[in-house]
Every structure is written in structure tokens, then in C-alpha cells.
DRENDO-1510 file (C-alpha; in Angstrom, 1 decimal, always signed):
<recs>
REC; n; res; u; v; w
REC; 1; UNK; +160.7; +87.2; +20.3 .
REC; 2; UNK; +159.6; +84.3; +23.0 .
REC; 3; UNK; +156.2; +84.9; +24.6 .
REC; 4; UNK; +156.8; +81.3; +26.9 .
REC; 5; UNK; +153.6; +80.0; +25.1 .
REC; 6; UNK; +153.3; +78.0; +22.5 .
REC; 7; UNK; +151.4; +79.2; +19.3 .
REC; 8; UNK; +150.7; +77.7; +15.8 .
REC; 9; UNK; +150.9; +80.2; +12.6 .
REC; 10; UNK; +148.2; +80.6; +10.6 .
REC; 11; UNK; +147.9; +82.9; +7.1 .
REC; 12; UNK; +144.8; +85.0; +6.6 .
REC; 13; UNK; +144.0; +87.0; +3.7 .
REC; 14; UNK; +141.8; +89.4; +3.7 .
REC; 15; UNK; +141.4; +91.7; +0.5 .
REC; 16; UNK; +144.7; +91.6; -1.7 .
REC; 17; UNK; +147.1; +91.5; +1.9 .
REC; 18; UNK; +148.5; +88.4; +3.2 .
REC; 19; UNK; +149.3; +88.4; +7.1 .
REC; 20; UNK; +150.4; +85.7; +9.6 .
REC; 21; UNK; +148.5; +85.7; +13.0 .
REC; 22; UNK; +149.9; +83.7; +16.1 .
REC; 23; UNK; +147.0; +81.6; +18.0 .
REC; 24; UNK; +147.2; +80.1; +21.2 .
REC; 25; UNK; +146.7; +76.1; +21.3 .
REC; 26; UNK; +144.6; +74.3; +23.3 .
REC; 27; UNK; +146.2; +73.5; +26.7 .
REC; 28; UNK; +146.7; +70.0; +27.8 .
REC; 29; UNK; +146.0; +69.1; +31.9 .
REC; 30; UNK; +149.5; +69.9; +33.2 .
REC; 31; UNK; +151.5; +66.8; +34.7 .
REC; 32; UNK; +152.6; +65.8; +37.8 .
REC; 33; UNK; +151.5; +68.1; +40.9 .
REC; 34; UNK; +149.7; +70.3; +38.4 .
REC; 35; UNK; +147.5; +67.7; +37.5 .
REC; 36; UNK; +146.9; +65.9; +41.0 .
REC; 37; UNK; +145.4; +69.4; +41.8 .
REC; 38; UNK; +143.4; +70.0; +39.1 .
REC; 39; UNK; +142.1; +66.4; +39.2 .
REC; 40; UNK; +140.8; +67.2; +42.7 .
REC; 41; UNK; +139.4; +70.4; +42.3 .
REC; 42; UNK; +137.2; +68.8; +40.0 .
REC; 43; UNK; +136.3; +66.3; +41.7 .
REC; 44; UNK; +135.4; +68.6; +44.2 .
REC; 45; UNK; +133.0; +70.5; +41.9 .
REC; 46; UNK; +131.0; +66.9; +41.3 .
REC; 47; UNK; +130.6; +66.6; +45.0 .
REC; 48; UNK; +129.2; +70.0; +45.2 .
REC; 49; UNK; +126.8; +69.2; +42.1 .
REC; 50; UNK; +125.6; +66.1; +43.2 .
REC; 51; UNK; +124.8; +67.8; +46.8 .
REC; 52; UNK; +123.3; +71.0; +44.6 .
REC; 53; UNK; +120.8; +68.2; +42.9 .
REC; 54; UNK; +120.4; +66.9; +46.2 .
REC; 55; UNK; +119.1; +70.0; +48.0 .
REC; 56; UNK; +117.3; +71.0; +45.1 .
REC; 57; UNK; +115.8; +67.3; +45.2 .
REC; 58; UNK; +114.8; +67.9; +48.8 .
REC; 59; UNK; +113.4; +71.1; +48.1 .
REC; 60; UNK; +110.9; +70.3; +45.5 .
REC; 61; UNK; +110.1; +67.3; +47.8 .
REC; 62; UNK; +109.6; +69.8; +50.5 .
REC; 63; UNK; +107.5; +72.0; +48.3 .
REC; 64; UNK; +105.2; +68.8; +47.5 .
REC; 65; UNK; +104.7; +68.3; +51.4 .
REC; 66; UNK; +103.7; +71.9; +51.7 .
REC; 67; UNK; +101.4; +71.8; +48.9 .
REC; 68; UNK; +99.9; +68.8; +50.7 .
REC; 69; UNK; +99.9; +69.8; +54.0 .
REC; 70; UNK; +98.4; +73.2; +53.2 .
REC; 71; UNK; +95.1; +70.9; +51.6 .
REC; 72; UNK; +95.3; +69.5; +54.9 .
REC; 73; UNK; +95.2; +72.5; +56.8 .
REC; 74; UNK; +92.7; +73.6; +54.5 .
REC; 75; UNK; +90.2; +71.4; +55.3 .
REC; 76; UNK; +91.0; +71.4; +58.9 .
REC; 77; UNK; +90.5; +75.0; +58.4 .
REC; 78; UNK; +87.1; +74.5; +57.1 .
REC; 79; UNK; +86.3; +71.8; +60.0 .
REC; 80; UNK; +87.7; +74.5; +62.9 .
REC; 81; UNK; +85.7; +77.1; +61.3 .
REC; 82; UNK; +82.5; +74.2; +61.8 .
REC; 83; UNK; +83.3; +73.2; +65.1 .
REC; 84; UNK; +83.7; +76.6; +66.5 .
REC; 85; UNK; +80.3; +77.7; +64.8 .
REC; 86; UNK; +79.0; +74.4; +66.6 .
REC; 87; UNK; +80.4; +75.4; +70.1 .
REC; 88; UNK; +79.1; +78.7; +69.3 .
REC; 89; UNK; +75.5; +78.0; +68.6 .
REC; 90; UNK; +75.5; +75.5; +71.8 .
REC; 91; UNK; +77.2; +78.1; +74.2 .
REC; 92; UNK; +74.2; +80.0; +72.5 .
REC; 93; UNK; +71.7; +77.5; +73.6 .
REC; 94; UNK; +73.3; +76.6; +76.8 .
REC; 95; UNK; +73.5; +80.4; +77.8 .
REC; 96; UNK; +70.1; +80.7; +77.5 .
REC; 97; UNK; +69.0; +77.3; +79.6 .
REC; 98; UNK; +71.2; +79.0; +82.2 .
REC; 99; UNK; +69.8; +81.9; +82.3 .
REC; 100; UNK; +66.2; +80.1; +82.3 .
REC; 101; UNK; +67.6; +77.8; +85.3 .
REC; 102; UNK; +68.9; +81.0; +86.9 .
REC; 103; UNK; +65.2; +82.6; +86.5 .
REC; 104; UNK; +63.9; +79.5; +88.3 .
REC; 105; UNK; +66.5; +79.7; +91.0 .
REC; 106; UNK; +65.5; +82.6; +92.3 .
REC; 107; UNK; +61.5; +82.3; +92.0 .
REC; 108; UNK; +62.4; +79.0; +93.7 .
REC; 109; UNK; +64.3; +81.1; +96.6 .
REC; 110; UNK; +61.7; +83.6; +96.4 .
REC; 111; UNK; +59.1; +80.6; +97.3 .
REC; 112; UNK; +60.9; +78.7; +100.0 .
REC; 113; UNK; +61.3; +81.8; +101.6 .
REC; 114; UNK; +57.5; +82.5; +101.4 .
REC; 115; UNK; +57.3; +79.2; +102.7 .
REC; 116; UNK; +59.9; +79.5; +105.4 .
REC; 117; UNK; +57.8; +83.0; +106.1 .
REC; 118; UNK; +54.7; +80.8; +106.4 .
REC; 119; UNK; +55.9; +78.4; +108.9 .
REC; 120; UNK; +58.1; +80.7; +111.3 .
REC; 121; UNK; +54.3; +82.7; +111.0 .
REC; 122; UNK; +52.4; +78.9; +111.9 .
REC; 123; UNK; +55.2; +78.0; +114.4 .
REC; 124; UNK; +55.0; +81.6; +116.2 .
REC; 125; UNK; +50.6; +81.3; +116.3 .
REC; 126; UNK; +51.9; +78.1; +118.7 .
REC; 127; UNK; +52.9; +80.6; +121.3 .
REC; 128; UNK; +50.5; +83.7; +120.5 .
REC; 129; UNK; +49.3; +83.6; +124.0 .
REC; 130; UNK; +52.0; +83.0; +125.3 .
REC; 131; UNK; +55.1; +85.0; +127.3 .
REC; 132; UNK; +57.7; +84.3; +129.8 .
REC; 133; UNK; +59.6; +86.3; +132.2 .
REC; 134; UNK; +63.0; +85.6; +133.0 .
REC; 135; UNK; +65.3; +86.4; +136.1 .
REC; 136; UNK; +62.9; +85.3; +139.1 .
REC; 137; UNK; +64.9; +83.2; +141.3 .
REC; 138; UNK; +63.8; +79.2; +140.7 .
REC; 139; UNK; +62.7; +78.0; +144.5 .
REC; 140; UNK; +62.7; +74.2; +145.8 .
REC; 141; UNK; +59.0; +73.9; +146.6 .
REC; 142; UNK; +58.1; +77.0; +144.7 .
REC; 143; UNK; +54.4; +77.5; +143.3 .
REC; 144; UNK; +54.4; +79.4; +140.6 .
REC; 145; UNK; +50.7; +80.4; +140.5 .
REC; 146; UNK; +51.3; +82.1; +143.6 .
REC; 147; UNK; +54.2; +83.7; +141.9 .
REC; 148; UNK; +52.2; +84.8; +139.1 .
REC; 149; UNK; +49.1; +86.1; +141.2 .
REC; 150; UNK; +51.5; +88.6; +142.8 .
REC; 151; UNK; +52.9; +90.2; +139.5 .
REC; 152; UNK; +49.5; +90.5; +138.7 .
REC; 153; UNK; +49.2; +92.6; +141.7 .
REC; 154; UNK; +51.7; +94.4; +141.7 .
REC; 155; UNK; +50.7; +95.6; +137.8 .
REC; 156; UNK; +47.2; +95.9; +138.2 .
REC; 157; UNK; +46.2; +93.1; +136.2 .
REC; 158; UNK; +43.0; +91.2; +137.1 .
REC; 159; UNK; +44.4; +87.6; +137.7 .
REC; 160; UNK; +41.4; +84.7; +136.8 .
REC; 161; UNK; +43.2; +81.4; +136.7 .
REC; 162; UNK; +40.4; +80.0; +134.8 .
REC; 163; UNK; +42.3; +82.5; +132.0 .
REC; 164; UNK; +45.4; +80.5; +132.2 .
REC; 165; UNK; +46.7; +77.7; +129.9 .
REC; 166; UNK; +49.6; +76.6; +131.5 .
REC; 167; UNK; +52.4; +77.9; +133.2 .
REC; 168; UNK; +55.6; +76.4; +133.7 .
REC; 169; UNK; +59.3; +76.7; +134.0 .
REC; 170; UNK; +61.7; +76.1; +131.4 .
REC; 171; UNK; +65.1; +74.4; +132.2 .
REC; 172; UNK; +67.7; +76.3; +131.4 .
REC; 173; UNK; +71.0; +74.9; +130.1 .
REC; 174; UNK; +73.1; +77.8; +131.5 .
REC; 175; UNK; +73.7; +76.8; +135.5 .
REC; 176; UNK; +74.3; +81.4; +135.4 .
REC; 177; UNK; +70.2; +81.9; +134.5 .
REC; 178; UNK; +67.4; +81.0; +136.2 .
REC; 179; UNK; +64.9; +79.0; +134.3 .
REC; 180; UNK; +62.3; +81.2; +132.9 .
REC; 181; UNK; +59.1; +81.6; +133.5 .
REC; 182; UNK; +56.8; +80.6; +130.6 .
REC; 183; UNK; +52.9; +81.6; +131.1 .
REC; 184; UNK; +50.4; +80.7; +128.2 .
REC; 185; UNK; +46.8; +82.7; +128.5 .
REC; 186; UNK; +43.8; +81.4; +126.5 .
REC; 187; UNK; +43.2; +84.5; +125.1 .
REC; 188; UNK; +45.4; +86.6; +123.2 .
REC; 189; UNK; +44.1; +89.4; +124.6 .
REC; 190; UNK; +44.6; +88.5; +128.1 .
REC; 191; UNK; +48.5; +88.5; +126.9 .
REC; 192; UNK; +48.6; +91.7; +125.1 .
REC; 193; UNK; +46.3; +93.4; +128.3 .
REC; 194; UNK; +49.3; +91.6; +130.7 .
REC; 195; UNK; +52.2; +93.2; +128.7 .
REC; 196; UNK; +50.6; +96.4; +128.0 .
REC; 197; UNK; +50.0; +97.0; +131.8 .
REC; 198; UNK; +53.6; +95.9; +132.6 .
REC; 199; UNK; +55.0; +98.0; +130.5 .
REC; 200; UNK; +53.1; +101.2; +132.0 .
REC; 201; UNK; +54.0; +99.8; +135.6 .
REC; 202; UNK; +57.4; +100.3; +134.4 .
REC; 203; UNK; +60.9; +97.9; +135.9 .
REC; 204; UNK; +59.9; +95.3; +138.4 .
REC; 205; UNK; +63.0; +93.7; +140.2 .
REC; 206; UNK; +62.8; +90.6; +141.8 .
REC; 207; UNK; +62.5; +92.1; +145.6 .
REC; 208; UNK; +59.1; +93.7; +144.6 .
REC; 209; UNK; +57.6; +89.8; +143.9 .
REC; 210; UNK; +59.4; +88.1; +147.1 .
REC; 211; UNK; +61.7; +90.5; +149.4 .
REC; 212; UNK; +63.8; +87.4; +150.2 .
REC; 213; UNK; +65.0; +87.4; +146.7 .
REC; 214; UNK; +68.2; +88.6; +145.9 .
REC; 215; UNK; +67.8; +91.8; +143.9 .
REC; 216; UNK; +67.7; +92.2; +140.1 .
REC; 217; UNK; +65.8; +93.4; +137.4 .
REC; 218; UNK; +62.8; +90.6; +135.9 .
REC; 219; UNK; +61.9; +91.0; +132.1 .
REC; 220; UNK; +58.8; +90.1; +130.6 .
REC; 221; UNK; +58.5; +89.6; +126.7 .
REC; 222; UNK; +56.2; +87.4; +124.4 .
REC; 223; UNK; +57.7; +84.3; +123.7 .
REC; 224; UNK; +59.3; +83.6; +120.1 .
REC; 225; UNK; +59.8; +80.2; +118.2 .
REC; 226; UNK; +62.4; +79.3; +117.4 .
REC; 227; UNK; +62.8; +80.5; +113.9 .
REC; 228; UNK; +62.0; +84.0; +114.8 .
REC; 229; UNK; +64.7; +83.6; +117.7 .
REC; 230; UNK; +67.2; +83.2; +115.2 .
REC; 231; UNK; +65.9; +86.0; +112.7 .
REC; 232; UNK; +65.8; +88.1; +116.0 .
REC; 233; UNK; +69.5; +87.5; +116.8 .
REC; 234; UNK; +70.9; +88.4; +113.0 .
REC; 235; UNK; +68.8; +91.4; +113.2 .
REC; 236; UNK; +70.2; +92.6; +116.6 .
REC; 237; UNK; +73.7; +92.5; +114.5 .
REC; 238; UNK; +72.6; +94.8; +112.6 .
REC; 239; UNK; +71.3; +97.7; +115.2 .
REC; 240; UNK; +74.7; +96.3; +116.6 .
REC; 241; UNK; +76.7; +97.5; +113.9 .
REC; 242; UNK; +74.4; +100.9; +113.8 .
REC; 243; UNK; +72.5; +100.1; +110.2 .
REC; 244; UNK; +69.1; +99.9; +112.3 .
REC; 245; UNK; +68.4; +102.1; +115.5 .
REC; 246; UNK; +65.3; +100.3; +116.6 .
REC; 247; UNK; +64.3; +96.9; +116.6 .
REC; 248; UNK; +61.8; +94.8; +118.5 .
REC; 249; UNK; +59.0; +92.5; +118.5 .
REC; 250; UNK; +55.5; +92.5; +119.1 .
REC; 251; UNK; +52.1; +90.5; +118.6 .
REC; 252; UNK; +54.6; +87.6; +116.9 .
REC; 253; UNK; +56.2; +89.8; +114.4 .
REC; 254; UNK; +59.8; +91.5; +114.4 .
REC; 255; UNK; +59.6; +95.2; +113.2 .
REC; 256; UNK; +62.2; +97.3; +112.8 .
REC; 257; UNK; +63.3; +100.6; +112.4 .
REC; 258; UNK; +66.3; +102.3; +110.3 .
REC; 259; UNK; +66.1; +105.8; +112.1 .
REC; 260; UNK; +63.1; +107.6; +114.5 .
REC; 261; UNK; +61.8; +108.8; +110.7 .
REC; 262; UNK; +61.6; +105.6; +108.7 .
REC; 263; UNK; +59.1; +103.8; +108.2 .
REC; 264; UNK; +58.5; +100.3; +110.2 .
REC; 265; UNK; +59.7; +97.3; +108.2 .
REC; 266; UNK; +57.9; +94.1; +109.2 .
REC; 267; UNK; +61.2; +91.2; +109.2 .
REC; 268; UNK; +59.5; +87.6; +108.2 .
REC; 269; UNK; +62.7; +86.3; +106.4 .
REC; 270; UNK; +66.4; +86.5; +105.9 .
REC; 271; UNK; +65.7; +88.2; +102.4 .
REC; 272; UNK; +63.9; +91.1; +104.7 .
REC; 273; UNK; +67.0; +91.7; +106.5 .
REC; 274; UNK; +69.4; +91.9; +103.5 .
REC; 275; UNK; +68.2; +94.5; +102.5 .
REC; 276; UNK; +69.9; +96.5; +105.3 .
REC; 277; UNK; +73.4; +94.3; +104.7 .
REC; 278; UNK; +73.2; +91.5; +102.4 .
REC; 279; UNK; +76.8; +90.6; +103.1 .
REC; 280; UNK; +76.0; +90.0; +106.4 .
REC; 281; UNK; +73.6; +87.1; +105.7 .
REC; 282; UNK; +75.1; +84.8; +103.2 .
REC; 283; UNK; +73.5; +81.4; +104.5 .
REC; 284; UNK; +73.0; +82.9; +107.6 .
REC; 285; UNK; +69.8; +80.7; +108.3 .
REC; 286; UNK; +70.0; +78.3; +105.2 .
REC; 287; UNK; +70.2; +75.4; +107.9 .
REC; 288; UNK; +66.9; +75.7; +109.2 .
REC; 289; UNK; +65.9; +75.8; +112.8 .
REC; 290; UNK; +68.0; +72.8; +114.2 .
REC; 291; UNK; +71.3; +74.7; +114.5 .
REC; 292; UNK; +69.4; +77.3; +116.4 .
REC; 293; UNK; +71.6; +79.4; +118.9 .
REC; 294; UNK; +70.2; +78.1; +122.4 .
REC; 295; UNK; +70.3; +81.9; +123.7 .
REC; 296; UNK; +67.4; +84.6; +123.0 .
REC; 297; UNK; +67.5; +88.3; +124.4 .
REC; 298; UNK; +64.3; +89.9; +126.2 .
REC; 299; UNK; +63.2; +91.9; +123.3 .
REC; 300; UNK; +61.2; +94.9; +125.1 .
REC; 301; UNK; +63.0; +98.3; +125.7 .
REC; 302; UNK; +66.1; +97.4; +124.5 .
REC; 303; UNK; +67.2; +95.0; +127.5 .
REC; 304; UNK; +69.1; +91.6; +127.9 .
REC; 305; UNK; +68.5; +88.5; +129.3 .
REC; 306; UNK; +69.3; +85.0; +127.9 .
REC; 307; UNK; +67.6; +82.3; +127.9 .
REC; 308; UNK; +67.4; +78.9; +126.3 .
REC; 309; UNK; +65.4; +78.4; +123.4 .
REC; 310; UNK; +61.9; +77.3; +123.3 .
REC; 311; UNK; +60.6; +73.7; +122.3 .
REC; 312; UNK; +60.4; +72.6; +118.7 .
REC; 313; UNK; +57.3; +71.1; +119.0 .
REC; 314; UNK; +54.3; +70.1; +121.9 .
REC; 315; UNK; +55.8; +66.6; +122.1 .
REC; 316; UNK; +59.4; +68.0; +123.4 .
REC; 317; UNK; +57.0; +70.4; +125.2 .
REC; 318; UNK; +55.3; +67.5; +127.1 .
REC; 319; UNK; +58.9; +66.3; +127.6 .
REC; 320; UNK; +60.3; +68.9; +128.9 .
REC; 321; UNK; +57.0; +69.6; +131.5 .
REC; 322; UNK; +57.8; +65.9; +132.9 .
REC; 323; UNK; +61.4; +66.6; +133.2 .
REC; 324; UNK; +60.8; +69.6; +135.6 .
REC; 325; UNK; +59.7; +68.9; +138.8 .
REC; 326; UNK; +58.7; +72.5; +139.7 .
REC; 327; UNK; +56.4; +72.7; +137.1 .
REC; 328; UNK; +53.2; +73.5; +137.9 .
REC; 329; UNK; +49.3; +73.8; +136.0 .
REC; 330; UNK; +46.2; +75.6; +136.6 .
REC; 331; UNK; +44.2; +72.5; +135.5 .
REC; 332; UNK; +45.5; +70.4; +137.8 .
REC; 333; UNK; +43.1; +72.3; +140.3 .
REC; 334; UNK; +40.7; +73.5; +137.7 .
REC; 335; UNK; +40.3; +71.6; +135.2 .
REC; 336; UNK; +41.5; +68.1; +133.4 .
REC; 337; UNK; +44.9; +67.0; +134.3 .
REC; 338; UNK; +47.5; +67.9; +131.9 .
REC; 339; UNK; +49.9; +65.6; +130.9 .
REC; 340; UNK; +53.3; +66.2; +132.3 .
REC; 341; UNK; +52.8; +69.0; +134.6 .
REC; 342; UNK; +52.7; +68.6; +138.1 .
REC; 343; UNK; +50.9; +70.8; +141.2 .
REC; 344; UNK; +52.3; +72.7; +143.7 .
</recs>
């Protein structure tokens, strides 16, 4: 029988039996399409082992490059790890030069505001003996001695002009208030003796000095420099906003009060006042006195009058005397002439 394959006979023996077994031959490439197809196929499977050696090729080149670039890493591992112990220990270092600096900072603040303490206190001696009154009508030909000798009278006070500096009036740069009145004793306790004895006389309107005046209330107060203007005006905020009930000033200090209760709190810097509202202050006065506000209050029993600011310093004083021709000085009928003030 025909199995369609071609086979070669072969005899084996094995023990005394003879037999004939059929094996198949070895197959030879087929021809014609049969062979186009196999010829492709194979050289298919070259292509795909040269691309196999390829890829492996790049993968072992790959795996060289990682080897190398993990030294690399490596050591810029280990650099890293020095730099950032580097940084560390100067953040260290630097950390603690700003804290130092810091430490300085504020015993620096703490001393310019003694210092700033110590000359509002050396600018406020300037006017010690000094007060002014405010609202009293400004007259053409006035004479303010005369003016002053009958609020004397009318509080009881013993007028001596030999007791008086100077007195003078201030030109206002509001046209809506009169100039005040600014009166400087010798004696500080000619001052004090004047307040103290218009305070217990109680109001004094402007009819009581001259009945042809036109009616209103006249305030009396000692005068304040400048710097203690200002301080005066941020600490009125506060009794503004209700954190202090009572605040005034007296024998060139500002005191205040939180409640009837508390204790008086003596105000000789910004730093004083924070402690009421710090928020409230943040460079409040760090510009010194020349961006002064040009309007003060009457700081005695709570009322209001404003008033320009007074003079920096004796020569703008002297300046200001010249520039006022209703200005008027005990000495110029007592004693020496003073320099830019003018009789009546």
C-alpha cells in the first residue's frame, strides 16, 4: 500500500528474526513556489537574528552606560550629601549672626528711643515756663500785656511783669483760629501757680477779658514741643478708639490713664504707647519731628482747640517774633530790648 511518501527499506535483525522497517528520507527544498517561500521565510528569520543581536548589542551597551552613570551619580551623590552639609552648617552660622543682629536691633531701638525720650524731655525744658491760651480775638493795635493783666484779674493771680519772659502771639496758618497767645514766666512756678488758679476759676470766655469780643470759650494749657505734640495726637487716637479713658498733660509730661482704677502711665515714646495698640503705631513717628502735624488740641479737661505748632528752635522763634507785628515784650519797658519783639 502507497503512503504518498517516499521511504528506503532497510533489514534489521534483532535476535534470530529478520524484519524490514520503512524510513522516511530526508526531504529536499521543494521547487518552484514551494521553494520561493521557503527561501523567504528564511531569510526572514536572518533579519530577525541580526536585529535580535542588535537589541541585545544595544542592551549590554545600555547596561555599560548605566553601570557608568550610576558611578557618576554616585559620586555626585557623595558631593550633594557635602554640599548640603556645607549649606547646612552655614544656615547654622548665618542663623545665629541673625539672631545676634536681631539682638542688636532692638537694644539699638530700645536706645534711640531713650534717646528720642531724652530730647522730646530737653526740647519740652525749652518751654517749661511757658503756656499759651488760644481763642482771644487778635486786635489791630492790641497790647497784650494789658490783655494778660486782666486774666490775671479776673483769676486772682498776682500779675508782676518783672515775672514775665516774653509774651507774644503766634501766627497761625489757619485764617479759622486766632493766633494764640504764648506767655513765658521766669519761674516755673509762676506757671504752675497761673494754671492752677485758672483751673479753680473754672471757663473764661472771651466777653469776660474784653465785652466787645465776640463770645467763646478761651483755653489755657502749657505749651508742648513739638515732639510731644505729635506723641499727644497718637495718643488721643487711642482714648478715641476707647483703649484709654483719660489722657492729658501736665508739668511737660503726657500721662495717661486706661480706666478711673489704673494706674498713671507716664508716655515719653512711641514704644509707651504700644503698649495700649501696637498696630496702631507702626512708624507712626519714625520720621522725626519735621513731618509734624501743624495742629495741637488744648490738652486740659478734655477740650479742643487747634492751633499751629510751636517753633523748632529759638532762631525760628526770633523769626517768627519779627514777622508779627503785634507782638509785644515786657522788656522792652523793663528791661533790655529783646530781639524781634516789638512794644505796644
Amino acid at each position: 500500500m502507497s503512503t504518498g511518501r517516499d521511504t528506503d527499506k532497510q533489514t534489521v535483525k534483532e535476535g534470530g528474526d529478520t524484519c524490514t522497517m520503512d524510513l522516511p528520507t530526508v526531504q529536499t527544498p521543494p521547487s518552484g513556489g514551494d521553494s520561493n517561500l521557503f527561501n523567504i521565510l528564511l531569510a526572514r528569520i536572518e533579519v530577525l537574528g541580526k536585529e535580535f543581536n542588535a537589541v541585545r548589542n544595544d542592551i549590554n551597551n545600555i547596561s555599560s552606560e548605566n553601570k557608568a552613570l550610576s558611578k557618576v551619580v554616585a559620586n555626585s551623590s557623595s558631593e550633594i550629601k557635602a554640599s548640603i552639609n556645607h549649606m547646612k552648617e552655614n544656615f547654622k552660622k548665618f542663623n545665629q549672626e541673625l539672631n545676634k543682629l536681631t539682638q542688636d536691633n532692638r537694644i539699638l531701638k530700645k536706645e534711640i528711643e531713650l534717646l528720642r525720650s531724652q530730647i522730646a524731655s530737653n526740647n519740652q525744658s525749652i518751654y517749661r515756663n511757658t503756656i499759651k491760651i488760644s481763642n482771644v480775638p487778635a486786635g489791630q493795635n492790641e497790647n497784650l500785656i494789658d490783655l494778660l493783666k486782666k486774666i490775671c484779674s479776673l483769676i486772682q493771680f498776682e500779675f508782676n511783669p518783672s515775672d514775665i519772659d516774653a509774651i507774644y502771639r503766634k501766627k497761625s496758618r489757619y485764617t479759622r483760629f486766632e493766633p494764640i497767645i504764648v506767655v513765658s514766666f521766669l519761674k516755673n512756678g509762676d506757671k504752675s501757680k497761673f494754671l492752677k488758679l485758672r483751673k479753680l476759676k473754672g471757663e473764661i470766655s472771651t466777653t469776660d477779658i474784653d465785652p466787645s469780643f465776640k463770645k467763646s470759650i478761651v483755653y489755657f494749657s502749657e505749651y508742648m514741643s513739638p515732639w510731644n505734640l505729635r506723641l499727644y495726637s497718637e495718643a488721643r487716637q487711642l482714648r478715641q478708639k476707647g483703649l484709654i479713658q483719660h489722657l492729658w498733660f501736665r508739668n511737660g509730661r503726657i500721662l495717661v490713664r486706661i480706666n478711673t482704677t489704673s494706674p498713671v502711665t507716664v508716655i515719653n515714646s512711641v514704644e509707651d504707647l504700644k503698649q495700649f495698640q501696637p498696630a496702631v503705631f507702626k512708624g507712626a513717628l519714625s520720621q522725626g519731628v519735621e513731618n509734624l502735624i501743624h495742629t495741637e488740641d488744648d490738652y486740659e479737661d478734655g477740650q479742643a482747640v487747634t492751633s499751629p505748632a510751636p517753633p523748632k528752635t529759638q532762631k525760628k522763634k526770633r523769626k517768627a517774633l519779627q514777622q508779627s507785628p503785634s507782638t509785644s515784650s515786657l522788656h522792652d519797658f523793663f528791661f533790655r530790648p529783646r530781639s524781634g519783639s516789638t512794644s505796644t
